[in-house]
Backbone as CSV, one residue per row, in Angstrom:
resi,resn,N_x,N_y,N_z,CA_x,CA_y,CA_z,C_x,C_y,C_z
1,UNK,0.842,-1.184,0.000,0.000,0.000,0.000,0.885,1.245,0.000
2,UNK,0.588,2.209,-0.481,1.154,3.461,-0.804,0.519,4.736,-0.226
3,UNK,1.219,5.333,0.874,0.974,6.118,1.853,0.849,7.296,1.332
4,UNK,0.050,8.328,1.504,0.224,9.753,1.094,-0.475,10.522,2.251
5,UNK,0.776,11.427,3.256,0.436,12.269,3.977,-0.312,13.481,3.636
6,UNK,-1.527,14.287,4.597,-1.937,15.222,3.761,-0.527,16.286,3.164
7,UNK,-1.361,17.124,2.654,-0.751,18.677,2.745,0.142,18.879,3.754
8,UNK,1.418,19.781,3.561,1.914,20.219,4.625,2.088,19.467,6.232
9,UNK,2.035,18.157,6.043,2.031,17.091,7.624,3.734,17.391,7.712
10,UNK,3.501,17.565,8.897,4.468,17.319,9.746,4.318,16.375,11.144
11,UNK,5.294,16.013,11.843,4.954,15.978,13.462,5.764,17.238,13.960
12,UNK,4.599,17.586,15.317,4.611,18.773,15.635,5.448,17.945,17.367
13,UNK,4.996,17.525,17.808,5.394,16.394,18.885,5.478,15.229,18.387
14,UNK,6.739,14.308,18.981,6.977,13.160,19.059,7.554,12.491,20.132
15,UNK,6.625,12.707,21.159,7.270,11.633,22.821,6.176,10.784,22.743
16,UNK,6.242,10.578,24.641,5.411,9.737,24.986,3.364,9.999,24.204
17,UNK,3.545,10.882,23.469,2.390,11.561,22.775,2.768,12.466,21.248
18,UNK,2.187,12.052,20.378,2.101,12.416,19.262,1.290,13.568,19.094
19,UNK,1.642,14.423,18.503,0.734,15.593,17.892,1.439,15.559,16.771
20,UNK,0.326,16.011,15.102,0.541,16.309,14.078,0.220,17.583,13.525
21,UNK,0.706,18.164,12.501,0.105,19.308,11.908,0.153,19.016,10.112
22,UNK,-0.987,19.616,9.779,-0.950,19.211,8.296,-2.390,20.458,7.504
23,UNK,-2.513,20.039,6.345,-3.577,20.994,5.893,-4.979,19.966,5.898
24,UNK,-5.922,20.021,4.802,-7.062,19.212,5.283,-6.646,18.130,4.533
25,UNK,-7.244,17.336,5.334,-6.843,15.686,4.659,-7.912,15.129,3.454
26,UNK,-7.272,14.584,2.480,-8.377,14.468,1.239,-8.598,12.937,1.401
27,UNK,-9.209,12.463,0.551,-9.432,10.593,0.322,-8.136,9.926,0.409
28,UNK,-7.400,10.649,-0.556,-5.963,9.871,-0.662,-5.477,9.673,0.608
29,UNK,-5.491,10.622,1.193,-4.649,10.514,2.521,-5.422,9.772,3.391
30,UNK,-6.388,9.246,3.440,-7.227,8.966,4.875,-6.628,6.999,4.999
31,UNK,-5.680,6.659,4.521,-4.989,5.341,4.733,-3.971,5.728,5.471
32,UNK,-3.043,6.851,5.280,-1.973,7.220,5.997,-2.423,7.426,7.325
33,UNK,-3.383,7.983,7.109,-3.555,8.792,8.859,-4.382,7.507,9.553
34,UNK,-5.335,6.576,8.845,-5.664,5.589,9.733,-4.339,4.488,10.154
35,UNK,-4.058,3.761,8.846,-2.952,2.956,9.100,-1.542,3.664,10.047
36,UNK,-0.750,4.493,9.716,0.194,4.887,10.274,0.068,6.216,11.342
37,UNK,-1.536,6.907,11.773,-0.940,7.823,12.932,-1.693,7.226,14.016
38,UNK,-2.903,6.258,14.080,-3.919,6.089,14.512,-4.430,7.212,15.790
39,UNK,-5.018,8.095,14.900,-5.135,9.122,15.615,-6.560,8.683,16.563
40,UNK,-6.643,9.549,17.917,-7.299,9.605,18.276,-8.262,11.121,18.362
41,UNK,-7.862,11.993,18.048,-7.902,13.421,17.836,-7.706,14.275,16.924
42,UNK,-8.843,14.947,15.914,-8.354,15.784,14.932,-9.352,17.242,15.061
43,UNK,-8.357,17.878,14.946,-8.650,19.367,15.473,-8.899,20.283,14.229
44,UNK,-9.928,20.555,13.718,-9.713,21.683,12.479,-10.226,23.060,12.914
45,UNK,-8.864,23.761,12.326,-8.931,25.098,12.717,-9.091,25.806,11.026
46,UNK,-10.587,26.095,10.681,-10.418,26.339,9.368,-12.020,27.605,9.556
47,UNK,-12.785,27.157,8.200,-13.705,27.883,8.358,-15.173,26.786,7.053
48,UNK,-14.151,25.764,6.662,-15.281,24.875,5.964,-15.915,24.096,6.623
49,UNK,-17.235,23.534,6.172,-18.020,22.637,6.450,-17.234,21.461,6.561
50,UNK,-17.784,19.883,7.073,-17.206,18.847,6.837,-17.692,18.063,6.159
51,UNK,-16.965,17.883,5.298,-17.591,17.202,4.158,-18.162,15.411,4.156
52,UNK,-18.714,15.092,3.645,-19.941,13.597,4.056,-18.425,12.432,4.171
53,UNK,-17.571,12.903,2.743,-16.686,11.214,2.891,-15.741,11.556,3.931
54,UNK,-14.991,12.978,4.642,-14.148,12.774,5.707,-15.500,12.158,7.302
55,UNK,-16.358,12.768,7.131,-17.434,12.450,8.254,-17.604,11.133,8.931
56,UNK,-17.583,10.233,7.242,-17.616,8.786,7.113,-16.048,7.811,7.151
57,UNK,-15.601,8.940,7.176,-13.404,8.718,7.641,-13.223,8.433,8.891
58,UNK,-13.842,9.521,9.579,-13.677,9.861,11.114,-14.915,8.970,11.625
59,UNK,-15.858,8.508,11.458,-17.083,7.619,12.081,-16.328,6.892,12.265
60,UNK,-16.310,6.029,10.889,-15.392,4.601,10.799,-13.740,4.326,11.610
61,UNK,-13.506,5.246,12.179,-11.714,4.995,12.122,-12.003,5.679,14.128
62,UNK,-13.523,6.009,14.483,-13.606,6.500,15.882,-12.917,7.520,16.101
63,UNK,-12.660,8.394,15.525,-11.689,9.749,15.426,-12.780,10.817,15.943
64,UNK,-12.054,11.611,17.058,-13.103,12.637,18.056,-12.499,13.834,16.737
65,UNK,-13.672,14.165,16.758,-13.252,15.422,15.691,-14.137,16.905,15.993
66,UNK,-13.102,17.809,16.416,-13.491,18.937,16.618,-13.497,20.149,15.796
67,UNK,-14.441,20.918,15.323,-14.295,21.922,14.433,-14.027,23.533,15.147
68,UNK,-12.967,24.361,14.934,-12.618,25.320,15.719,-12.714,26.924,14.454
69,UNK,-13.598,26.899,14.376,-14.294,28.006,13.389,-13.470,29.279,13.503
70,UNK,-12.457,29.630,12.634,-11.208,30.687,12.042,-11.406,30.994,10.731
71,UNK,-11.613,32.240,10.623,-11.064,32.490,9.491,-9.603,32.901,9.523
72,UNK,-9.404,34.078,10.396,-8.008,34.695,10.587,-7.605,34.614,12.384
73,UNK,-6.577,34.757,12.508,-6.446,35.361,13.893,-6.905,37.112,13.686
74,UNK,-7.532,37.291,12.897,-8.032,38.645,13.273,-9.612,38.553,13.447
75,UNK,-10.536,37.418,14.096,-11.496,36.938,14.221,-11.587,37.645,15.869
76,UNK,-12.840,38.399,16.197,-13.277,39.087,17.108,-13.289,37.874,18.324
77,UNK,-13.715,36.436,18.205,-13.609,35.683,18.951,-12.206,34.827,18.886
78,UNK,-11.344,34.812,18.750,-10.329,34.118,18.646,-9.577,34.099,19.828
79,UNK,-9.752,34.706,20.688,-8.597,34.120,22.055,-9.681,32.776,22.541
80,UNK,-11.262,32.925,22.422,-11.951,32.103,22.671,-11.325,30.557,21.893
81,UNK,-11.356,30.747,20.633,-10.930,29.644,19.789,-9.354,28.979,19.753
82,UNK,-8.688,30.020,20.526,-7.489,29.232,20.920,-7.327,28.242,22.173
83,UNK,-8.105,28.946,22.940,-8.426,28.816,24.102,-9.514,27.289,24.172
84,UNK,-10.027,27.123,23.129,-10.566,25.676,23.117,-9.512,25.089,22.429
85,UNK,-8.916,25.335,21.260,-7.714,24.093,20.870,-6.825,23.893,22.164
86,UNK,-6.242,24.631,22.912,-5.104,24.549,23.874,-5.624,23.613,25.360
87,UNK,-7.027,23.500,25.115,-7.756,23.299,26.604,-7.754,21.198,25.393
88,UNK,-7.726,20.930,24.588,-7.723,19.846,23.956,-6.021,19.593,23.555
89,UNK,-5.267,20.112,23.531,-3.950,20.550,23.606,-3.254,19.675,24.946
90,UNK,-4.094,19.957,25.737,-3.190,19.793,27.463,-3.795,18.833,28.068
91,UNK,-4.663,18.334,27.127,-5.190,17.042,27.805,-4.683,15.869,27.238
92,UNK,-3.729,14.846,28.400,-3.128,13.682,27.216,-4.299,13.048,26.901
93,UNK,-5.599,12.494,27.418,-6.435,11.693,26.965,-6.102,11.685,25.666
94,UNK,-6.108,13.312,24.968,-6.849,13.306,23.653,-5.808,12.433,22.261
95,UNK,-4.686,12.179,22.899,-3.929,11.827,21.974,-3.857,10.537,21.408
96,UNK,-2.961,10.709,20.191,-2.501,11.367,19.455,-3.863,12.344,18.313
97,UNK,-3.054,13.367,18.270,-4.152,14.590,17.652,-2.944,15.195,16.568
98,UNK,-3.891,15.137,15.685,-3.576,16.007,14.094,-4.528,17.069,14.291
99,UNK,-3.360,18.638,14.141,-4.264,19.766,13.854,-4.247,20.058,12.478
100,UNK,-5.289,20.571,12.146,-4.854,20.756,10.847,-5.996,22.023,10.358
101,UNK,-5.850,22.912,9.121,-6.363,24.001,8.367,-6.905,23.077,7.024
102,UNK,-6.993,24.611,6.273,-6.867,24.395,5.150,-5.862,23.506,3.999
103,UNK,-5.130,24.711,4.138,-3.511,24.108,3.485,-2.094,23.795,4.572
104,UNK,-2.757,24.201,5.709,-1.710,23.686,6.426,-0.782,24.729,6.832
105,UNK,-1.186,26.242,6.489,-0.172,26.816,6.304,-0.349,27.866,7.516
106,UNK,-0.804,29.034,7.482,-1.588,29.707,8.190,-1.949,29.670,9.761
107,UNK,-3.361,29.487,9.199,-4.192,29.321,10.894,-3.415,28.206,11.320
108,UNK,-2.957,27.212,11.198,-2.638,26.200,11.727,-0.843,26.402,12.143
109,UNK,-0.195,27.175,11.368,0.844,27.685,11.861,0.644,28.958,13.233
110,UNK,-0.620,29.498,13.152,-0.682,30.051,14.846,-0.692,29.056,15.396
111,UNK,-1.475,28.174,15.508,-1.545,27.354,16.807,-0.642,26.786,16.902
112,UNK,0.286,26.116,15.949,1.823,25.441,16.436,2.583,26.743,17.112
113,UNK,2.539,28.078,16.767,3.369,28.586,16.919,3.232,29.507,18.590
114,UNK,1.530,29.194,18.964,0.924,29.184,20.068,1.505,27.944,21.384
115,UNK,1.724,26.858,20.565,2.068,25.780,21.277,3.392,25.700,21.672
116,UNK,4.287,26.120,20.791,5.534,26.386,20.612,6.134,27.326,21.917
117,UNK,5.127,28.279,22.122,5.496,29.351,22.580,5.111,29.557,23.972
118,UNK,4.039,29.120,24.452,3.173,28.930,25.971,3.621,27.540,26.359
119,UNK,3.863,26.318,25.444,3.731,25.101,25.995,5.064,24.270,25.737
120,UNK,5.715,25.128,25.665,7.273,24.245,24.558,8.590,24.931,24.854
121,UNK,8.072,26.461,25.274,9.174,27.658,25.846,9.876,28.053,24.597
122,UNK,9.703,27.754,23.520,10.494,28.141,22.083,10.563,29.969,22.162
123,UNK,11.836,30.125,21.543,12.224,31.078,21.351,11.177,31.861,20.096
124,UNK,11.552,33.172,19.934,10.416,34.095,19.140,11.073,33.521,17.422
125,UNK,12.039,33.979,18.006,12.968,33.626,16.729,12.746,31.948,15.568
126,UNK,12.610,30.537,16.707,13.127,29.837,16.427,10.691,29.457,16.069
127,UNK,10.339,30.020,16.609,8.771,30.117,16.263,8.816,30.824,14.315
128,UNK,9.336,31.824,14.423,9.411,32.554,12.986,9.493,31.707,12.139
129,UNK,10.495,30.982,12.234,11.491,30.521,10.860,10.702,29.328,10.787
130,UNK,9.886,28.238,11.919,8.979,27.108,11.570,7.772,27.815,10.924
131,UNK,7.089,29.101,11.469,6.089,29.645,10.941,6.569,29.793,9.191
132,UNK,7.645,30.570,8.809,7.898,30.517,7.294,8.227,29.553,6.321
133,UNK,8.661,28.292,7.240,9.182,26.962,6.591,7.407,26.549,5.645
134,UNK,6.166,26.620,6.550,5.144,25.847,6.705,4.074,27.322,5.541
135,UNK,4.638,28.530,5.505,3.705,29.240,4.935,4.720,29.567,3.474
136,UNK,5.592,28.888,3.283,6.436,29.170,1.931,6.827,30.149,1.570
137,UNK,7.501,31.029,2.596,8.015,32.064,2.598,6.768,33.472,2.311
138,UNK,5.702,32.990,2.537,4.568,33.958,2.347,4.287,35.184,4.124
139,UNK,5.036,35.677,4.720,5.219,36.060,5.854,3.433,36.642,6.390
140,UNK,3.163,35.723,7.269,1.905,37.012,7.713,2.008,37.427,8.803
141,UNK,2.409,38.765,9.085,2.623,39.810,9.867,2.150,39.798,10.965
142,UNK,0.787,39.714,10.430,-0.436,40.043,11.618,-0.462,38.662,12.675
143,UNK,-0.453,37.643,11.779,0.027,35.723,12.561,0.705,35.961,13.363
144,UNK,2.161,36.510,12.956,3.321,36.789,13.873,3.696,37.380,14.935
145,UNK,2.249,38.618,14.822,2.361,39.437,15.742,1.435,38.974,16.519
146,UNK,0.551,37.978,16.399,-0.814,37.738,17.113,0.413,36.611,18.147
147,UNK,0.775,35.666,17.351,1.820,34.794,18.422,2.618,35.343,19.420
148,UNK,3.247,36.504,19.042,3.799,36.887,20.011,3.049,37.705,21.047
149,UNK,2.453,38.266,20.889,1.456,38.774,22.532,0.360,37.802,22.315
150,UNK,0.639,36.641,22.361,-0.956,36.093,22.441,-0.302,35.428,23.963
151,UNK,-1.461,35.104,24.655,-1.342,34.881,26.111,-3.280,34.222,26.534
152,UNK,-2.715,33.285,27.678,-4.514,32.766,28.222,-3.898,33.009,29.720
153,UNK,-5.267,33.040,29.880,-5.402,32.733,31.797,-6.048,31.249,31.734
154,UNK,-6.140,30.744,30.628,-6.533,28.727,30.398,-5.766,27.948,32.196
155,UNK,-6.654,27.832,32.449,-6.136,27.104,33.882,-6.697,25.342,33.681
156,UNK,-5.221,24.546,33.338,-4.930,23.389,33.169,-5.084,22.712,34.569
157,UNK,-5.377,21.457,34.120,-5.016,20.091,35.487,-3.986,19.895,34.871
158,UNK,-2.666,19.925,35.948,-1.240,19.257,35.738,-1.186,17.794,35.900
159,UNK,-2.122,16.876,36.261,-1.882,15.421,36.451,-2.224,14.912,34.804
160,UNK,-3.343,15.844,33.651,-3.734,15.499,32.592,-2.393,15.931,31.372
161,UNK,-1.552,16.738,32.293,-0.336,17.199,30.743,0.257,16.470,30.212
162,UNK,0.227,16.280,28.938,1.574,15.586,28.014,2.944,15.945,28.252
163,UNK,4.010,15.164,28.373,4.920,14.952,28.610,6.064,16.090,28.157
164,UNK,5.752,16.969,26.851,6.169,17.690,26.629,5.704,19.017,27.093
165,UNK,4.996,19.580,27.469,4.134,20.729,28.331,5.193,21.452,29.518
166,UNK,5.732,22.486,29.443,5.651,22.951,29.972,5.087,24.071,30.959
167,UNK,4.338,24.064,31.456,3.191,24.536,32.095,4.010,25.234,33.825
168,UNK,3.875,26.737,33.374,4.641,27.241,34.272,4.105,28.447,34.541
169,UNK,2.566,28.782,35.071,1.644,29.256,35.390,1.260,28.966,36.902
């Protein structure tokens, strides 16, 4: 069988817990992600509907699937909408979890770069250059600047954190 990751997949974590990042997953891909991530968690941070054959992807394969309604980080509700990925973020139950957008590029590069940055201690710098690797040198300003003052008062259970979490609140 012949594997094809979506769009833009990466692993975003790889310990005792997997997290992925990628764009939306099409037909082709839905062997990769059952056979080789067996996810338990997929997070879309986009602004489309879900379409009937991923619906019938995620039924069949028991995949908790959450829809986190973005257009931009310049969305009037969006500390709200981070604030639910990160609260599914810090819970190991949920794993392993693929976040994923559109193309993979974008909205979904805030939230790695959200994760990166509150939950990982990554430097501003070393956040940038993964943010431009993943948006193809297409810089968005406003992303960049939203990552860097973005901040929660999200109050975690520390017995539920993944292994990589630093949680120093």
């Amino acid at each position: 069988m012949v594997y094809i990751p979506p769009l833009n997949f990466a692993p975003v974590v790889s310990t005792e817990v997997s997290l992925y990042r990628s764009g939306y997953p099409m037909p082709l891909n839905y062997a990769f992600i059952a056979d080789q991530l067996h996810l338990r968690t997929i997070i879309y941070v986009g602004d489309k509907e879900l379409s009937e054959d991923y619906n019938e992807f995620l039924t069949q394969h028991n995949i908790q699937y959450h829809f986190v309604h973005m257009n931009s980080c310049r969305d009037k509700n969006v500390q709200e909408q981070m604030d639910k990925v990160l609260r599914l973020i810090v819970d190991r139950a949920n794993y392993p979890i693929l976040i994923h957008s559109n193309k993979g590029k974008h909205r979904v590069g805030v939230v790695v770069g959200i994760i990166r940055k509150l939950l990982q201690g990554w430097s501003t710098t070393g956040i940038y250059q993964e943010y431009d690797i993943f948006s193809g040198g297409l810089k968005g300003q406003v992303d960049l600047e939203f990552i860097t003052m973005f901040d929660t008062e999200l109050i975690v259970r520390r017995d539920h954190l993944p292994d990589f979490v630093k949680w120093e609140r």
